[in-house]
C-alpha positions in Angstrom: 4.9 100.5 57.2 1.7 98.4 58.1 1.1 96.3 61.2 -0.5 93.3 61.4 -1.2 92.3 65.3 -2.7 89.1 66.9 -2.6 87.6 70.5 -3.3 84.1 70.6 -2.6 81.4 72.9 -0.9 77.9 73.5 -2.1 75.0 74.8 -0.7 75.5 77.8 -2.3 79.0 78.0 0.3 81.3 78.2 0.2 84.4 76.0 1.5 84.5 72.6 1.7 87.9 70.4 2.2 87.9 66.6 3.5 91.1 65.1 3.8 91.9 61.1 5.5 94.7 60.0 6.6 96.1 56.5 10.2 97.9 57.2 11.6 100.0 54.2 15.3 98.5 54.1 16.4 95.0 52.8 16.6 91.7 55.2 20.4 92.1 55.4 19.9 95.5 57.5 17.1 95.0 59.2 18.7 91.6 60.6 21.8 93.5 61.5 19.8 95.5 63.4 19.1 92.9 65.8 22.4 91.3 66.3 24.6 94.7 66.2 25.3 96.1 70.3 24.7 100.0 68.4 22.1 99.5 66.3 20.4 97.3 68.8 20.7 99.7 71.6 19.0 102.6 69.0 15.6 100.9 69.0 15.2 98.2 71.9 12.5 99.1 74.5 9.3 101.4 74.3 9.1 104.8 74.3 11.5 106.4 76.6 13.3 103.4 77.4 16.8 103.4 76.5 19.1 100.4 76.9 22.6 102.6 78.0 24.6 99.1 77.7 23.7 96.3 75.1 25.8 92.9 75.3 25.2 90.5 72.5 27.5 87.0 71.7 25.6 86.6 68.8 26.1 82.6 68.9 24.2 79.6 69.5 24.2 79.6 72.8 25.6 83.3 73.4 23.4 85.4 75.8 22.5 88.4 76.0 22.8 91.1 78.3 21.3 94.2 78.0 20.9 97.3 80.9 17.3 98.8 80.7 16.2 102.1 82.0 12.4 103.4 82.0 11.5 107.0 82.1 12.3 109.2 85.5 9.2 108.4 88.1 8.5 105.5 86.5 8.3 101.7 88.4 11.4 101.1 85.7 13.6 104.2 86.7 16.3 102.4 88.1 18.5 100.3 85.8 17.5 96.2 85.5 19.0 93.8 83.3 17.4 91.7 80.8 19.0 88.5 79.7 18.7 85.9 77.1 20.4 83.5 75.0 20.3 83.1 71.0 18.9 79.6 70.2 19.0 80.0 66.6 21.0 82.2 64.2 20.2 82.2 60.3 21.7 85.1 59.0 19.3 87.4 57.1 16.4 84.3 57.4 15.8 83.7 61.3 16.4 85.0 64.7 15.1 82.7 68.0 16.3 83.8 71.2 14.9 83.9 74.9 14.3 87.3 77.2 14.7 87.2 81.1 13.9 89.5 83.9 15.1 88.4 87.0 12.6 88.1 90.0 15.4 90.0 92.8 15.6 86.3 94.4 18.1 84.5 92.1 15.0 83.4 89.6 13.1 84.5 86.6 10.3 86.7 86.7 9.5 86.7 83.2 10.8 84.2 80.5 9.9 85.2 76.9 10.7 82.9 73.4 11.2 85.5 70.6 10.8 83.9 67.2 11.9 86.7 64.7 11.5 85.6 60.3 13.1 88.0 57.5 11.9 87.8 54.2 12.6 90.0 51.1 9.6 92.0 49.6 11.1 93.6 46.3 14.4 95.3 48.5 12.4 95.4 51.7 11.7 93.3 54.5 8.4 91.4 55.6 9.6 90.8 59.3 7.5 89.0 61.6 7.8 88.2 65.7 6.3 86.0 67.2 6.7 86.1 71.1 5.4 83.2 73.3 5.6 83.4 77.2 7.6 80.3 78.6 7.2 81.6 82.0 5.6 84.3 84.5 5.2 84.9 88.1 2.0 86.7 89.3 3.7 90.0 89.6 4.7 90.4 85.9 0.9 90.1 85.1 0.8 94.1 84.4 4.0 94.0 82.5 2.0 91.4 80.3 -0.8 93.2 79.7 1.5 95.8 78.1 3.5 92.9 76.2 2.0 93.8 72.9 2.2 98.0 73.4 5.9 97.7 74.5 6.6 95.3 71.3 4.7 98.0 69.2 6.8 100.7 70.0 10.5 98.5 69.6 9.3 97.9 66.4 8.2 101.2 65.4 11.8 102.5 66.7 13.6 100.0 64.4 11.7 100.9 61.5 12.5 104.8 61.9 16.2 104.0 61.7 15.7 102.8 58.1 13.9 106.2 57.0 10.6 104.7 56.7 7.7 104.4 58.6 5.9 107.3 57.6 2.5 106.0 58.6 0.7 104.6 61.4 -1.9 102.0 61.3 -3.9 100.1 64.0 -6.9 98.0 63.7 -9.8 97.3 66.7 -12.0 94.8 66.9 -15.0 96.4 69.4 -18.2 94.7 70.2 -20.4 98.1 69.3 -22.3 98.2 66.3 -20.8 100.4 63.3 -23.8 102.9 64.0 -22.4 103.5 67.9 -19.3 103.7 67.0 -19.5 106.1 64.6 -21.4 108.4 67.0 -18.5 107.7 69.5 -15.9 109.3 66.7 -18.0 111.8 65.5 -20.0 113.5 68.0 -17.5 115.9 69.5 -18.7 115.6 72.9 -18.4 112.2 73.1 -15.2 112.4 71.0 -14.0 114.6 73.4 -15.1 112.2 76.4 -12.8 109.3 75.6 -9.7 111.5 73.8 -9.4 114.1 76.2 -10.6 117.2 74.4 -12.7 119.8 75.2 -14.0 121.0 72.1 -15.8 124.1 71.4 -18.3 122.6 68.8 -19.5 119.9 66.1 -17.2 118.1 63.3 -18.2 119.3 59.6 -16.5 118.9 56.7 -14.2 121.6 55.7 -14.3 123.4 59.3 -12.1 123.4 61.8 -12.3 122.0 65.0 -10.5 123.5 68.2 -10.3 122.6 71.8 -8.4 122.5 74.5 -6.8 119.0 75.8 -8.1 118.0 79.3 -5.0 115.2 79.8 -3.1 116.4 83.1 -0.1 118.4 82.0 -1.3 118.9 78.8 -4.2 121.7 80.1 -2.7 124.4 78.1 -2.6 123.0 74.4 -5.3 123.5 72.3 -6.1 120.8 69.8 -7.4 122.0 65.9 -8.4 119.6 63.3 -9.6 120.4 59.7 -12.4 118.1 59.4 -11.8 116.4 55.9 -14.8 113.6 55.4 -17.5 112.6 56.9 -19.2 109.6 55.0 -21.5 107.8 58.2 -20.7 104.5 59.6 -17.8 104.2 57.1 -15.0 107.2 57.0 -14.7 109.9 59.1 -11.0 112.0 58.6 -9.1 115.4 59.7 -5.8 117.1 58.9 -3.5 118.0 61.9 0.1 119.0 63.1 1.4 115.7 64.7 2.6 116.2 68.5 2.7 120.0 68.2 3.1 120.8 71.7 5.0 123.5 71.6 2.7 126.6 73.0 5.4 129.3 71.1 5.6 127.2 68.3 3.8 128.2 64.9 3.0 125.4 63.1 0.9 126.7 60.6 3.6 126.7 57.9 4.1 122.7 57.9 2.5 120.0 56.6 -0.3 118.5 58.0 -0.4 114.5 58.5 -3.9 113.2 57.7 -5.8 110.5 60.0 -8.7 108.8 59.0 -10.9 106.6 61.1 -12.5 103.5 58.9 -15.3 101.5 60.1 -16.6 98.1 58.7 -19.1 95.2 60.3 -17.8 92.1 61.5 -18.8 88.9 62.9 -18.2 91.1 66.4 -19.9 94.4 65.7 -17.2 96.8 64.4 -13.4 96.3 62.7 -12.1 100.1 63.4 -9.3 101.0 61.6 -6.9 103.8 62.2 -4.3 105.5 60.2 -2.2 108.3 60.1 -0.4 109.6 57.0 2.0 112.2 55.6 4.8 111.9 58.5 7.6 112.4 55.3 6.4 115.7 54.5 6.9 116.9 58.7 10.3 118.7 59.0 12.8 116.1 59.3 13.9 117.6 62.7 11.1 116.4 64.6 9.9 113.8 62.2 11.0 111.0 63.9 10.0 112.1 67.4 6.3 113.3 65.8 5.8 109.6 64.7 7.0 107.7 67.5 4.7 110.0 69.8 1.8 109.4 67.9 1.8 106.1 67.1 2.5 105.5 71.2 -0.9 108.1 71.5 -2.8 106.1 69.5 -2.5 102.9 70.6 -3.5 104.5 73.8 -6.1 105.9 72.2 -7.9 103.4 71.0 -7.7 101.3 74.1 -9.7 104.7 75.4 -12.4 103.9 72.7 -12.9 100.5 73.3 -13.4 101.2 77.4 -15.7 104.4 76.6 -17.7 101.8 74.6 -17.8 98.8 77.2 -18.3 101.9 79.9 -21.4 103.8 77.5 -22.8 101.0 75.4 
């Protein structure tokens, strides 16, 4: 699966996100996946979100109702309801429909147009979304600013439920030259700094690097990466065991995924690109979970590069 992401605006200046993805089943399924209550209710909302009731009268005109519920100490712990209504309906081609959250005073927060095309790719599906924000109130500004993370992660759910997506990609446009930001990924302190690692001493090719994470709640997991390549201001990749956070765990005996870190000039200073790979060869019990956990990570992750460069220039 690839992902293609842009955020652009109208001319009246409200947000709009574009998101391309590549899902491994025909347009017939993945469309069904967006009109059927089950299916729907499998993949809708970010990372532990679940949606325990899903209401669709897939219709022009029908709305949609569906019960939300963020993770436990979360703002979003407590059920809401988001609304909608389907504005257009071509089977297998097109999918327009609106998203509400309700403001607690009998109005609308947030008001969302959801522009979703299907299109066959030799048995799978090019899908694309494009979201455009009809209408905010101040408060929903932070649930904007994590518009395009949230959409990421739906997506990446309804792609798992086909059996594919067994690789992550993002892509960062930062304003450092290649030459910083290659120091940023490579120099293990400074590596460390931004991801959260304390490790115990410099990346080389064919050694292994171990430390142990400094995230809060996360103090007694060691990290260990098999340094792969090293090729400056261009490709820098390790081997790992994807979210292996068990602490009795051996994980030795599985297949490691690989992630590589590509860096090219632009008319900004640096396009980074970062993938992850192998996620089919993981044991299919916690396949599913290893990728949707690291693809969240990483898109964290990279914000954490970008504001360690703005904050060490």
């Amino acid at each position: 699966m690839k992902t293609v992401k842009k955020v652009t605006t109208n001319s009246k200046t409200e947000p709009r996100l574009i998101l391309k993805y590549l899902i491994d089943a025909p347009p017939e399924r993945v469309f069904n996946a967006w009109i059927n209550p089950k299916q729907f209710a499998g993949w809708w909302g970010p990372h532990h979100f679940s949606a325990p009731q899903v209401d669709l009268d897939v219709r022009l005109g029908g709305k949609i109702d569906v019960h939300m519920q963020g993770p436990k100490g979360s703002p979003w712990e407590k059920p809401y309801l988001m609304g909608g209504v389907f504005r257009e309906i071509s089977r297998y081609d097109r999918l327009v429909f609106t998203t509400t959250l309700p403001d607690g005073k009998g109005g609308v927060a947030l008001e969302n147009l959801n522009e979703v095309s299907f299109a066959d790719k030799g048995g799978k599906t090019e899908q694309i979304l494009n979201v455009t924000v009809l209408k905010h109130t101040p408060e929903m500004e932070g649930a904007l600013s994590g518009m395009e993370q949230g959409w990421d992660q739906s997506l990446e759910r309804l792609s798992t439920l086909f059996g594919g997506g067994d690789r992550i990609e993002k892509i960062l446009e930062l304003s450092a030259t290649p030459s910083r930001v290659w120091r940023a990924l490579t120099d293990h302190r400074e590596f460390g700094a931004w991801f959260g690692v304390n490790l115990e001493g410099a990346f080389k090719p064919g050694r292994t690097a171990r430390g142990k994470i400094t995230h809060p709640g996360y103090e007694h997991l060691v990290m260990e990466v098999n340094v792969k390549e090293m090729q400056p201001e261009q490709l820098f990749s390790f081997t790992w065991h994807p979210y292996a956070i068990d602490p009795k765990k051996d994980y030795s005996k599985e297949a490691a995924t690989v992630v590589e870190f590509q860096l090219r000039p632009s008319a900004g200073g640096t396009a980074l690109q970062l993938s992850e790979s192998g996620f089919e060869k993981v044991p299919a019990v916690r396949r599913a979970e290893a990728l949707r956990m690291n693809d969240g990570g990483w898109t964290q992750q990279m914000e954490n590069i970008a504001a360690h460069l703005v904050k060490n220039p």
